[in-house]
TILO-60620 format. One record per residue (C-alpha): x, y, z; residue in one letter; residue number from 1. Coordinates in steps of 0.25 Angstrom, whole numbers, plus 5000, padded with zeros to 4 digits. Last residue first. Layout:
% residues N
X_Y_Z_a_NUM .
...
This chain:
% residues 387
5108_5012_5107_x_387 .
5093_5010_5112_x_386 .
5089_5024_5105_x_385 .
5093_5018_5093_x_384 .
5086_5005_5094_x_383 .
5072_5013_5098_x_382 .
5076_5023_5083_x_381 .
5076_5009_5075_x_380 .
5065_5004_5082_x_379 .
5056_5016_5078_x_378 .
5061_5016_5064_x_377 .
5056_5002_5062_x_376 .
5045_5003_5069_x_375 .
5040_5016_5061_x_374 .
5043_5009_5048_x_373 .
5033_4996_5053_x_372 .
5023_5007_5056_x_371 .
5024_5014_5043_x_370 .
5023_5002_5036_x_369 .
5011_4998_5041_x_368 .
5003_5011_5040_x_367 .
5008_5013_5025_x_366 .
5002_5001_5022_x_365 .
4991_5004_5030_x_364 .
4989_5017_5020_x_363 .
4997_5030_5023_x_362 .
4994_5043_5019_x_361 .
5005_5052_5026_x_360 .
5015_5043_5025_x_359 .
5028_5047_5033_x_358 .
5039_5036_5035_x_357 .
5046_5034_5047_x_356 .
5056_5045_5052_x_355 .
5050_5056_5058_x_354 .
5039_5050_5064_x_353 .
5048_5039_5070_x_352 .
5058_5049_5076_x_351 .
5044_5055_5085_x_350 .
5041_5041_5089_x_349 .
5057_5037_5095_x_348 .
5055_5049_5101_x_347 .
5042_5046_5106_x_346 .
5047_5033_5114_x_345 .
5062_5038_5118_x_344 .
5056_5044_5129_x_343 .
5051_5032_5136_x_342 .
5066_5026_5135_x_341 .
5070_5015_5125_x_340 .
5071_5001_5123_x_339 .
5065_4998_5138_x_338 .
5057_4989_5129_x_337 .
5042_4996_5133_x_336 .
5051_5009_5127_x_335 .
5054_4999_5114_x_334 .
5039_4995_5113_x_333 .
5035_5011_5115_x_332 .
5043_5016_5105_x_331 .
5041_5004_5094_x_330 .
5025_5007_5096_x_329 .
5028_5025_5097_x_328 .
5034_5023_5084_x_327 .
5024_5015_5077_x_326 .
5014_5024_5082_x_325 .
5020_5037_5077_x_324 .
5024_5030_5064_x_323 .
5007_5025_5062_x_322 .
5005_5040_5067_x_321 .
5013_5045_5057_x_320 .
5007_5038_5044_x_319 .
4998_5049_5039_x_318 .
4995_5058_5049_x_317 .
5006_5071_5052_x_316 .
4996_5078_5064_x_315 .
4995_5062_5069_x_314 .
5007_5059_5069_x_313 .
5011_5074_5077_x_312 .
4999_5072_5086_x_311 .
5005_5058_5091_x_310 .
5019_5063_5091_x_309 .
5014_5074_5101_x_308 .
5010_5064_5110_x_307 .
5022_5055_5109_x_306 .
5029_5069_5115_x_305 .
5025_5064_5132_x_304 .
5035_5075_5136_x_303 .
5034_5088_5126_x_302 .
5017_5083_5124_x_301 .
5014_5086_5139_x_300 .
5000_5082_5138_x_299 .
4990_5093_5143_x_298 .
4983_5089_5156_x_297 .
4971_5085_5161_x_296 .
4965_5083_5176_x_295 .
4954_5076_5181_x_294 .
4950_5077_5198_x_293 .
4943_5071_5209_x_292 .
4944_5057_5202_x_291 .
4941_5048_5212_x_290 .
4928_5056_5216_x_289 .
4922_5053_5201_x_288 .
4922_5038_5202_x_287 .
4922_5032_5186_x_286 .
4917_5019_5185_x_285 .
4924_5004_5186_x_284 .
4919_4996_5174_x_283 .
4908_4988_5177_x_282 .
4902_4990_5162_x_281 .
4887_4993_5157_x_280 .
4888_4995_5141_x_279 .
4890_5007_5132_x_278 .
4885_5005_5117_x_277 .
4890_5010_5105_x_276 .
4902_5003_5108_x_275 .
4902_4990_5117_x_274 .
4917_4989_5112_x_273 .
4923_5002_5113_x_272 .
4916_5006_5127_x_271 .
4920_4992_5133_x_270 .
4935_4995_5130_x_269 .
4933_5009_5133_x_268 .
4929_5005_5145_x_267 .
4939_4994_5150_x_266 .
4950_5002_5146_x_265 .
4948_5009_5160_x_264 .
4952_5024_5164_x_263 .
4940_5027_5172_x_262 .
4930_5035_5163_x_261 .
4929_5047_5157_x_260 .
4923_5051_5143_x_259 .
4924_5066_5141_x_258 .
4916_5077_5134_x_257 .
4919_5091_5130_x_256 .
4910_5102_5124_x_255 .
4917_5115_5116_x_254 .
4906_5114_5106_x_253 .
4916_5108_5096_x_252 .
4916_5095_5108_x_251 .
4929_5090_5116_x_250 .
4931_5075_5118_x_249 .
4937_5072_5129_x_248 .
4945_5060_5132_x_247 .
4947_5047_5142_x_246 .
4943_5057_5154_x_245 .
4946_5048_5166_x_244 .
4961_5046_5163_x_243 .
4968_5052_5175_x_242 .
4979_5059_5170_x_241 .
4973_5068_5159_x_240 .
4982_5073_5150_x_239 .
4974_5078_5138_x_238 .
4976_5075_5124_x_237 .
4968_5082_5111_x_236 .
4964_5077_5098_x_235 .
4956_5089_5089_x_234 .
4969_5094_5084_x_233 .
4973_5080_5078_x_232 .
4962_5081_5069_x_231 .
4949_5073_5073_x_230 .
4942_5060_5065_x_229 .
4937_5054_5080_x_228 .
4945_5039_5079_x_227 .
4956_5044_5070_x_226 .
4961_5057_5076_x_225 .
4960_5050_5090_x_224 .
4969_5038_5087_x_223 .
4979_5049_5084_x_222 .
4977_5055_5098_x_221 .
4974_5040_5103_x_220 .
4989_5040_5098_x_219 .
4995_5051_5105_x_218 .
4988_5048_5117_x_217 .
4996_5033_5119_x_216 .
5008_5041_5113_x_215 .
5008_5049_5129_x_214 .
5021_5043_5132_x_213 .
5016_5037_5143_x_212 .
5004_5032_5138_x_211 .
5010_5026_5124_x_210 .
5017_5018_5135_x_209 .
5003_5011_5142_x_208 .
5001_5009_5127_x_207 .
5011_5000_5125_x_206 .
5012_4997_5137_x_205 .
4996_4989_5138_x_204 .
4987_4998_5145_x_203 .
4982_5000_5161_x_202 .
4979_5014_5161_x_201 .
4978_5025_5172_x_200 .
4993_5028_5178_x_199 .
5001_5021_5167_x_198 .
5013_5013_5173_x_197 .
5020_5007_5158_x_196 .
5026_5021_5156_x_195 .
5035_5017_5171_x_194 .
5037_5003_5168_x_193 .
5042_5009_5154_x_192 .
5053_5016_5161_x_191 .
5052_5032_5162_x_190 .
5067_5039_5159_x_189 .
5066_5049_5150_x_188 .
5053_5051_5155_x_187 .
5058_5060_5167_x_186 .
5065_5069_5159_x_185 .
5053_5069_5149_x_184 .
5045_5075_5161_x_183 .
5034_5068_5168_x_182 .
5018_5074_5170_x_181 .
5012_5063_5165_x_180 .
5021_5051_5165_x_179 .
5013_5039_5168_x_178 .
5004_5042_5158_x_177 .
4998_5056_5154_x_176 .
4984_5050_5156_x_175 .
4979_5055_5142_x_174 .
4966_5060_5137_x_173 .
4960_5063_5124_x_172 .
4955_5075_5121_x_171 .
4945_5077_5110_x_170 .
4944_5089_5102_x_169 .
4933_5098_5095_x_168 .
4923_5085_5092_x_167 .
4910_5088_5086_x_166 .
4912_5084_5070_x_165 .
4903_5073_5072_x_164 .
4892_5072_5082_x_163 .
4893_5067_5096_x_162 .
4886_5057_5100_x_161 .
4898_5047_5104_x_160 .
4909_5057_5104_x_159 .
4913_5055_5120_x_158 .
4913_5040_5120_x_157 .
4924_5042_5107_x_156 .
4931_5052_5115_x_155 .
4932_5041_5126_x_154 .
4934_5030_5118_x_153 .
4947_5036_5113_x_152 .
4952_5040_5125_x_151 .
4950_5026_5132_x_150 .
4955_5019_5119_x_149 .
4945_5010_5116_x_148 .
4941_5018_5103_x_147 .
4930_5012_5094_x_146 .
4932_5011_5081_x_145 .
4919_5008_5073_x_144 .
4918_5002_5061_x_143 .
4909_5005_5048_x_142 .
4919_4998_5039_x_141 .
4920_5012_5031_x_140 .
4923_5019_5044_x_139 .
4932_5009_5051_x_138 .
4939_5009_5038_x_137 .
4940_5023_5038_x_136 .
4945_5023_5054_x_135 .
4956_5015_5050_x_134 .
4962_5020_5042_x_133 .
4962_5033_5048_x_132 .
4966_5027_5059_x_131 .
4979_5020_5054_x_130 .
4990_5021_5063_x_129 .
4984_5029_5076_x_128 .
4972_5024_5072_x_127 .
4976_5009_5074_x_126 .
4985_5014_5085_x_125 .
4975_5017_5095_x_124 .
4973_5002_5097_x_123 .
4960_5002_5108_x_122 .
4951_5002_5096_x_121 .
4939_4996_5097_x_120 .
4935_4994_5080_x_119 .
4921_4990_5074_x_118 .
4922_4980_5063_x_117 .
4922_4982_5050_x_116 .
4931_4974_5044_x_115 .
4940_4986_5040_x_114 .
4938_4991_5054_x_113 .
4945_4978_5060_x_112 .
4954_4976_5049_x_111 .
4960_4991_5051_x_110 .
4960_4989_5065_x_109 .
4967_4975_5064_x_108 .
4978_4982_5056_x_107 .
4980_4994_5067_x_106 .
4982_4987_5080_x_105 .
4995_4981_5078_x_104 .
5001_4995_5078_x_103 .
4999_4998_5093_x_102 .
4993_4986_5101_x_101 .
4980_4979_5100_x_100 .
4967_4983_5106_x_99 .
4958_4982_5094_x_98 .
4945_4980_5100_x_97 .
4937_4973_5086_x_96 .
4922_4974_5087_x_95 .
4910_4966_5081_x_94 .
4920_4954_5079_x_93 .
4912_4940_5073_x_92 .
4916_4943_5058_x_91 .
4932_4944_5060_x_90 .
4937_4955_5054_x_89 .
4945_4957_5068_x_88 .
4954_4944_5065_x_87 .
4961_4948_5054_x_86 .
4970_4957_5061_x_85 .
4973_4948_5073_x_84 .
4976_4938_5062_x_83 .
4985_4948_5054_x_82 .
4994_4950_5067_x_81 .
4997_4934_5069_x_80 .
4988_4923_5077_x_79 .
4974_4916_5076_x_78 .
4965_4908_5085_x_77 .
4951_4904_5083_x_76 .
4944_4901_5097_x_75 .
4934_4890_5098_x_74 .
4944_4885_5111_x_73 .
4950_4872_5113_x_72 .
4962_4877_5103_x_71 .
4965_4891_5111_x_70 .
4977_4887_5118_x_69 .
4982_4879_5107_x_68 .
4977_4891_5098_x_67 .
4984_4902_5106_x_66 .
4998_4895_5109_x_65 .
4997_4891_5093_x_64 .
4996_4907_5089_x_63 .
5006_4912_5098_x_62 .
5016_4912_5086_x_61 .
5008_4920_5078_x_60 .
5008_4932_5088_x_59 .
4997_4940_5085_x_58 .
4987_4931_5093_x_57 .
4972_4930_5087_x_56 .
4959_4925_5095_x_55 .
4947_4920_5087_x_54 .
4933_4920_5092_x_53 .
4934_4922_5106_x_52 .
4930_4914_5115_x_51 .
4931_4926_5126_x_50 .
4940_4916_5138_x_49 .
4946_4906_5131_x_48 .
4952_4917_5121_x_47 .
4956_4927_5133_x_46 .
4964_4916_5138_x_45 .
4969_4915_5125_x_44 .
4973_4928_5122_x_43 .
4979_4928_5137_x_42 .
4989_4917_5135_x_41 .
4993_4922_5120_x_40 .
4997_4936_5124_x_39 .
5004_4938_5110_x_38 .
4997_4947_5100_x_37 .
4981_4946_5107_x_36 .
4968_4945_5099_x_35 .
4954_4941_5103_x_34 .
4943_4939_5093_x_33 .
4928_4939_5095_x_32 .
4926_4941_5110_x_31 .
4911_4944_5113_x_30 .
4906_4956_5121_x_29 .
4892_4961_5127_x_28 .
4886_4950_5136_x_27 .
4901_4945_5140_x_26 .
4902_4961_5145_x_25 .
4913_4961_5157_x_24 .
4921_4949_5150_x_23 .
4921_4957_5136_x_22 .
4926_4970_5144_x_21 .
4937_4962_5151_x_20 .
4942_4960_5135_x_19 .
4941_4972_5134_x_18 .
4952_4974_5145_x_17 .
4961_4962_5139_x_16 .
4961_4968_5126_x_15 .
4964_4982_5131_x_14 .
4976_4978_5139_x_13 .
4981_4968_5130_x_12 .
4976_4953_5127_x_11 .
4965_4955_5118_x_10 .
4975_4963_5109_x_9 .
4963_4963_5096_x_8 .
4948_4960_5105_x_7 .
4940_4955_5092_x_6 .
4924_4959_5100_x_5 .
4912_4952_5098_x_4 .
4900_4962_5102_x_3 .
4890_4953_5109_x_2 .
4876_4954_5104_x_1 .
């Protein structure tokens, strides 16, 4: 039987990629629901195309350009934040890929595993928020989450048979960015086109950004914490510029094992959704004698510091991350704004864990709050580095 799939952020870099997993394997893959927040002319091109069930745009007042364009079709179309929400209890979804964007990921998490359904998570911060929330109601609703993160899948793939309790350390990976190897001096005054020229990916800013600064392994070192149960000691990062190995896991009996591949989304993606099995796939393969050498490298935590805010949110629990990943949200929108300069992105982060609010014990509540708090006091520091 196909697997019906709720693709949340259709229209984004992950969306649109699995959505070219769905086209390569008709046989295994159905479209359920398909969600975008404002790109109305490709979510209902992608609508004529998959058929799916119902199709939800954030923005209300694209609402009427989607139906009208949608109206000859057997397509239900909905609009708002809540909508997109609401829409992964639906009875007909089997898997729910929630590639949304920062923040506005973490409520249709929770619904999704609340409802029992099984979770490809390609939006880190979910569990960088709320993951221990979120990974007891995925245990109690009997839901899998499944990492799409290239990293994450690839310590997932590698603890598939292992027993419990094994694991001494994982490591994940990092490219280093564009800027491996640069001083602060000459960060000072990097562009955004210049952050926005990754040398392996091909991502959305936001995250092409949290590269650069090195935020984008902070967080999957968070996400870590909650997908595999480990303390912060046993999540390590290497800098490895060419992005075959995706991460390491290494073993109590001093074993190691590896998952490589070519740096393509388009694996994991298939990985995450056709879990437990592994299907045939025409993806590129790897050629050995075009990578004579692999080299790693510590990260240099003094220049690339959102790193060390990472293990510092997570060391302190509670509600820091949710104030850590607030910050870093509002940061990275005003840098992409030519608001501030690329330096300016974890000091802005690091006054935000000072200042906003600490609640060691939060509930949602308390999740939501936080965050609207650590916007607040975020922009207010952006428009005094503008004066």
């Amino acid at each position: 039987m196909k697997k019906q799939i709720a693709i949340l952020g259709s229209t984004g870099s992950i969306g649109t990629q699995a959505l070219d997993v769905v086209r390569s394997h008709p046989d295994r893959f159905g479209v359920e629901v398909l969600t975008a927040q404002s790109n109305c002319d490709l979510l209902i091109r992608q609508a004529v195309e998959f058929s799916p069930n119902a199709v939800v745009i954030g923005r209300e007042e694209c609402y009427g350009q989607v139906a009208e364009a949608l109206n000859k079709y057997p397509v239900k179309v909905f609009a708002g934040e809540e909508a997109i929400a609401q829409v992964v209890e639906m009875d007909g979804i089997d898997i729910v890929l929630n590639a949304l964007v920062g923040y506005s990921g973490m409520i249709p998490a929770i619904r999704a595993v609340s409802a029992g359904k099984d979770l490809a998570l390609a939006n880190k911060e979910s569990l960088v928020i709320a993951g221990e929330m979120i990974m007891e109601l995925a245990a109690r609703n009997h839901a899998l989450v499944i990492p799409v993160d290239s990293e994450h899948s690839a310590i997932f793939q590698c603890l598939v048979g292992e027993s419990p309790g094994t694991v001494e350390k994982i490591w994940l990976t990092a490219s280093g960015g564009p800027f491996r190897g640069k001083t602060r001096e000459h960060l000072r005054h990097v562009k955004k086109e210049s952050a926005l020229r990754h040398p392996n990916w091909k991502m959305g800013h936001k995250i092409t950004i949290d590269s650069a600064t090195l935020m984008n392994k902070g967080l999957e070192v968070i996400e870590a914490r909650w997908l595999f149960d480990l303390s912060p000691e046993q999540i390590g990062v290497v800098v490895h510029p060419q992005s075959i190995i995706h991460s390491m896991v290494c073993f109590r009996d001093g074993s190691m094992k590896a998952q490589m591949g070519l740096p393509d989304m388009k694996l994991p993606i298939l990985y995450a959704l056709a879990y437990p099995h592994r299907i045939p796939s025409d993806l590129p393969r790897f050629d050995f004698s075009k990578y004579p050498a692999l080299t790693f490298e510590e990260p240099d935590l003094e220049v690339f510091r959102n790193l060390s805010l990472a293990y510092q949110a997570l060391e302190k629990g509670g509600n820091m991350p949710c104030i850590l990943n607030a910050a870093n949200e509002s940061a990275v929108n005003a840098f992409l704004g030519d608001r501030i300069g690329f330096l300016d992105i974890p000091e802005i982060i690091g006054q935000c864990m000072e200042k906003v609010s600490f609640i060691g014990n939060p509930g949602l509540g308390d999740y939501i709050m936080t965050h609207q708090e650590s916007m607040e006091i975020a922009e207010e520091i952006i428009r005094k580095e503008e004066k």
